[in-house]
C-alpha positions in Angstrom: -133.1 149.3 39.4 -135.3 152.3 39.3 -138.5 153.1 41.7 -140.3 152.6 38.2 -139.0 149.2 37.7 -139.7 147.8 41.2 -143.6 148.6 40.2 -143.4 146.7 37.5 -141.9 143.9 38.8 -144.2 144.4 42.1 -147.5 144.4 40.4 -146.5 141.0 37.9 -146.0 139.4 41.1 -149.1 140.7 42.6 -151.1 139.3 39.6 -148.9 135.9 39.7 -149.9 135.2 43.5 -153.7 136.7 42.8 -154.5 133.7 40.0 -153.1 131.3 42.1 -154.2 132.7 45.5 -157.6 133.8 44.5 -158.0 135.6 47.9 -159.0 139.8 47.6 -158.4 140.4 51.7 -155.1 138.5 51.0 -154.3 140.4 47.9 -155.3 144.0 49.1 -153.0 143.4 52.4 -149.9 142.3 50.2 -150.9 145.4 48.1 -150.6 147.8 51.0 -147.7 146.1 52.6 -145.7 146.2 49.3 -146.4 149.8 48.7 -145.4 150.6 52.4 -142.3 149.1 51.2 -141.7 150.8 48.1 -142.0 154.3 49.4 
């Protein structure tokens, strides 16, 4: 799978666990942590 790809699939998740996690400090630290990642 390509960098590009592992966005994609990143971000769905991201929006999956935001609507059932409704939580913005939550979400913006999974954000971060996932981008970390991906670099």
């Amino acid at each position: 799978m390509g960098h590009r790809k592992l966005c994609d699939i990143s971000i769905l998740l991201l929006k999956a666990f935001y609507q059932i996690n409704a939580n913005e400090n939550d979400y913006q630290l999974i954000l971060l942590s996932l981008l970390t990642f991906l670099e």
